[in-house]
N, C-alpha and C positions, 0 to 999 in steps of 0.2 A: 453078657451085655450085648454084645454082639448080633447073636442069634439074633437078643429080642428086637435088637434097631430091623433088621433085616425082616421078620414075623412081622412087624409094623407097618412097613413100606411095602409088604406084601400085602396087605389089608387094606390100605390106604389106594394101592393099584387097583384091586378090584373093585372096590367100591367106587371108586372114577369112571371106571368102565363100564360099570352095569347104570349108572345113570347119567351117560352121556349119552344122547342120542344123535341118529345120525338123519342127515334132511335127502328122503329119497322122491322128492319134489311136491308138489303141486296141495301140501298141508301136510304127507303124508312122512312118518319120521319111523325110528325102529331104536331101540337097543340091542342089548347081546340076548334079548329075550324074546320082546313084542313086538307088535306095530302100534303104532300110535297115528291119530288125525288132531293136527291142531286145528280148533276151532272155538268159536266163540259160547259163552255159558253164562248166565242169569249172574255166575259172579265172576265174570271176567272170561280172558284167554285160561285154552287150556289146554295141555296134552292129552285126548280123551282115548281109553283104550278102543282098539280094532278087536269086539268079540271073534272066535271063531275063524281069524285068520290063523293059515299057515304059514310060520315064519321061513321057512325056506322054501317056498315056490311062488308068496308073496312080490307083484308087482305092479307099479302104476303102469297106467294104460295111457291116459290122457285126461285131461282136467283133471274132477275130483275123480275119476273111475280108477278102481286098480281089482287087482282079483288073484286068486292065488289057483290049488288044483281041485278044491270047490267051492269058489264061490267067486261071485262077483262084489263089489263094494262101492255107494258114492256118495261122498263124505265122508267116509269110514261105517256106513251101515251097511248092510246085507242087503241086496236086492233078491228076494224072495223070489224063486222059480227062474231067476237068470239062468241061462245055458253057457255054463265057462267053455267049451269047444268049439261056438259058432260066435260068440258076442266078438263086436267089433263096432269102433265108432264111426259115423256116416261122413265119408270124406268132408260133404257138401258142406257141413255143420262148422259152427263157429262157435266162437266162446258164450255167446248169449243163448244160443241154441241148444250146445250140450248135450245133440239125441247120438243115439247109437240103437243097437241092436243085436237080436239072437235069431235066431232059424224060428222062434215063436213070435215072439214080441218086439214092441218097438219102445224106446226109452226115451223121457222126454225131463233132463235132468234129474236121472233116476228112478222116475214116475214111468209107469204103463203106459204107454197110451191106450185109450178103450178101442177095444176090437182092430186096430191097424194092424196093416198086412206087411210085414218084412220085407216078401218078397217086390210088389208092388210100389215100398213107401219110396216118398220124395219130399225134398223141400223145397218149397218154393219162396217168395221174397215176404221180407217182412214180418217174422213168424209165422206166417201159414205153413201148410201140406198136406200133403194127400197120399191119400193109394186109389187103389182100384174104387174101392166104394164108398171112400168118407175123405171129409174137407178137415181140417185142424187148425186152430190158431193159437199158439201157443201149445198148453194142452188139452183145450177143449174143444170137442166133436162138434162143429156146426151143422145143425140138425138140418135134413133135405136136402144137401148142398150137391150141387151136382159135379161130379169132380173132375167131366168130359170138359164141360165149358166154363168151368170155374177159369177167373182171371184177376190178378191182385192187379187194385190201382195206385193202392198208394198207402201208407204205414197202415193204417185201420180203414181202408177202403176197398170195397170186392165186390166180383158180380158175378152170376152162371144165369142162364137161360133163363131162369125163373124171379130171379130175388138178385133185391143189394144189399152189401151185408155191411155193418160199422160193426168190426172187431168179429164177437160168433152171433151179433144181434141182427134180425132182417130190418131193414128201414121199411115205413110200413109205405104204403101207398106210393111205391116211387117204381118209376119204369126201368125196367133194365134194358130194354131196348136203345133207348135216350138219354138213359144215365151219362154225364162225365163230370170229371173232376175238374174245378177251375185252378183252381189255386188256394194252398193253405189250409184252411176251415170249412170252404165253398164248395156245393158241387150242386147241380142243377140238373132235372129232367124236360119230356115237353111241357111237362104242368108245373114245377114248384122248384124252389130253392132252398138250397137246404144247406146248413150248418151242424157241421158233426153228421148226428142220424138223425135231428129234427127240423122239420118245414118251418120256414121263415116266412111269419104269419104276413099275409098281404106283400111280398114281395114281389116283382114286376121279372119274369123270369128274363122278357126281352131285353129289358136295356138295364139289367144287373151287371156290377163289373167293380171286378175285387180290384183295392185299391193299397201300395204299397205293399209289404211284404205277405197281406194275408189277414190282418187282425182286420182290417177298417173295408167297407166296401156301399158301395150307395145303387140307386135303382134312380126312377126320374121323377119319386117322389121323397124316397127317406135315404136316408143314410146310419149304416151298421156298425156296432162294433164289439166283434168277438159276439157273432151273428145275434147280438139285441140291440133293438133297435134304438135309437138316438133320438129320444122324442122332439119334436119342431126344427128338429138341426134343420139349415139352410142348403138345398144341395150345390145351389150352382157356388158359392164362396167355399162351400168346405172345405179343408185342411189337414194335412195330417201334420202336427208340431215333433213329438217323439212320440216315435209308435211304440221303440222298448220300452216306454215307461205310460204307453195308455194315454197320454196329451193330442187333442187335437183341437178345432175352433174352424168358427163359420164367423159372419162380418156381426153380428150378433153376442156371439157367447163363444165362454171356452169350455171344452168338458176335460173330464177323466173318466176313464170306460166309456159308458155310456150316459153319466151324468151330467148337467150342468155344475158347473162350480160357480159357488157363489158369492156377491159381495166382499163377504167377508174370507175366501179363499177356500172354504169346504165342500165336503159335497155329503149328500144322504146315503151312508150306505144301510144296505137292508143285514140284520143281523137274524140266522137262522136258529132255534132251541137246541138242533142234534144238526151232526154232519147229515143224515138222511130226511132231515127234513124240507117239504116241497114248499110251504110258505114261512116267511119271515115272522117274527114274534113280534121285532118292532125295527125302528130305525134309529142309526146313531152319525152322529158328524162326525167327519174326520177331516183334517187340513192335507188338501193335496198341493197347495200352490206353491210352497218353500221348496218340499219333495223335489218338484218338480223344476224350477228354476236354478235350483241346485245340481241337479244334473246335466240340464241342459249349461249353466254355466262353465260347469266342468270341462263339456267338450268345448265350446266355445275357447276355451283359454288352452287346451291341452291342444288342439288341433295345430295353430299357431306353430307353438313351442317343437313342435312335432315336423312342420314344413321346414322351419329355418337350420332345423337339426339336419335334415335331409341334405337340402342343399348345399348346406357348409361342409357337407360329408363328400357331397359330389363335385367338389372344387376343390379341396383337400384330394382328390382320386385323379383329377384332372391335370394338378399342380405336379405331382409324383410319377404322372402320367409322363409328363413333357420332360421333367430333368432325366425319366430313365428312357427316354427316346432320344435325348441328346449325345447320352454315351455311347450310342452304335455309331455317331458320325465325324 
């Protein structure tokens, strides 16, 4: 009887063992056997096995990278033709970046990058980079880019000698010489105005000028918003009411986006067939006036509540102030 309680407890041990895993960071786990990457799978979380690791030379690197004494891994896959003796992750790099590197290639959350030079690579702001002979954004190779006088402007904004670029796209017709960025969505050359990477038809580039955080902006005939234009809006009364939520108004009308809202609180919006498609199929109303009074209500009553909270906090500090300044005298 004995033995058997003992034979039992000994079974009951192991098996504990061999399916308790252990958390060796960053998704990556192991038993007394495997390695495992937990990640997500069509039917949930999951401990997915690490093929092809070696369990004892097995180690995370940083993020998802780890490697053992062949091979490298990220997310728990094999990165094919990694060099485990030279790989190493690029100081400059951050968690949205995730590149690193071998004595051949250059990694861009695991991915290759095409043709980049190790020795040469860099990062520069905003997902871009370079080497000697190619621009990058993210992971993809912006084609001609000159990587002497390439210069990021701004999250999805760039320029070199020749071209300006929105993300790895050239803007067409726009001067790099005169290129700058205003603000927001805005950026202008000597000829045109632009929004995102397209020309803002009939814009007046001289007396253009971004209005509020960026979304709204007018010229000294129209007025913009989320660079389309705001047809008949008024420019000298215009207004911006909440820009978070797209409200603005001339002495006239009040719109959302770039609509008028009407009589009855709505406005036309254009409904597209496919996310890819360039023209609308048809239009449908939608009520933006509650939406929107109800937000603005909100602050209006929160701001308040928010002031007298303050102050009563900063009298209460001032009160505590003075009796523990009395006790030194």
């Amino acid at each position: 009887m004995l033995f058997r309680l003992l034979n039992q407890n000994s079974s009951k041990s192991d098996y504990t063992m061999k399916d308790t895993k252990v958390n060796l960071r960053n998704g990556y786990l192991k038993d007394n056997r495997f390695i495992y990457f937990h990640t997500w799978t069509e039917e949930g979380y999951e401990d997915r096995l690490v093929k092809e690791a070696d369990y004892t030379t097995f180690s995370v690197i940083k993020w998802e990278y780890a490697k053992d004494k062949n091979n490298v891994y990220y997310y728990g896959k094999k990165i094919n033709g990694a060099d485990v003796s030279t790989f190493q992750i690029i100081k400059e790099g951050n968690e949205k970046e995730k590149t690193a590197k071998d004595k051949n290639f250059v990694y861009w959350h695991g991915v290759k990058l095409k043709d980049a030079d190790p020795k040469t690579f860099q990062l520069l702001e905003h997902g871009y980079k370079k080497d000697k002979k190619h621009i990058y954004i993210n992971r993809t190779l912006i084609n001609n880019a000159d990587p002497e006088s390439f210069r990021v402007l701004t999250m999805l904004l760039a320029k070199d000698i020749a071209h300006v670029y929105y993300g790895a796209e050239t803007i067409k017709n726009s001067d790099t010489k005169t290129f700058e960025h205003l603000k927001n969505l805005y950026s202008r050359d000597k000829s045109f105005v632009y929004s995102r990477k397209e020309i803002i038809k009939d814009a007046d580039r001289d007396t253009f000028q971004v209005l509020g955080e960026g979304i709204y902006a007018k010229d000294k005939a129209h007025v913009y918003s989320g660079g389309d234009l705001i047809q008949n809006a008024d420019v000298e009364t215009f207004e911006i009411v909440d820009e978070d939520n797209w409200f603005s108004k001339d002495k006239y009308n009040d719109y959302y986006y770039n609509k008028k809202i009407g009589d009855d609180g709505t406005v036309d919006i254009d409904v597209y067939p496919t996310a890819d498609a360039t023209k609308p199929s048809h239009t449908e109303k939608m009520e933006v006036v509650d939406y929107g009074r109800r937000n603005i209500l909100k602050r209006f009553i929160l701001f308040p509540i928010f002031f007298l909270y303050t102050l009563f906090e900063e009298i209460l500090k001032k009160i505590f102030r003075a009796r523990r300044n009395r006790r030194w005298y």
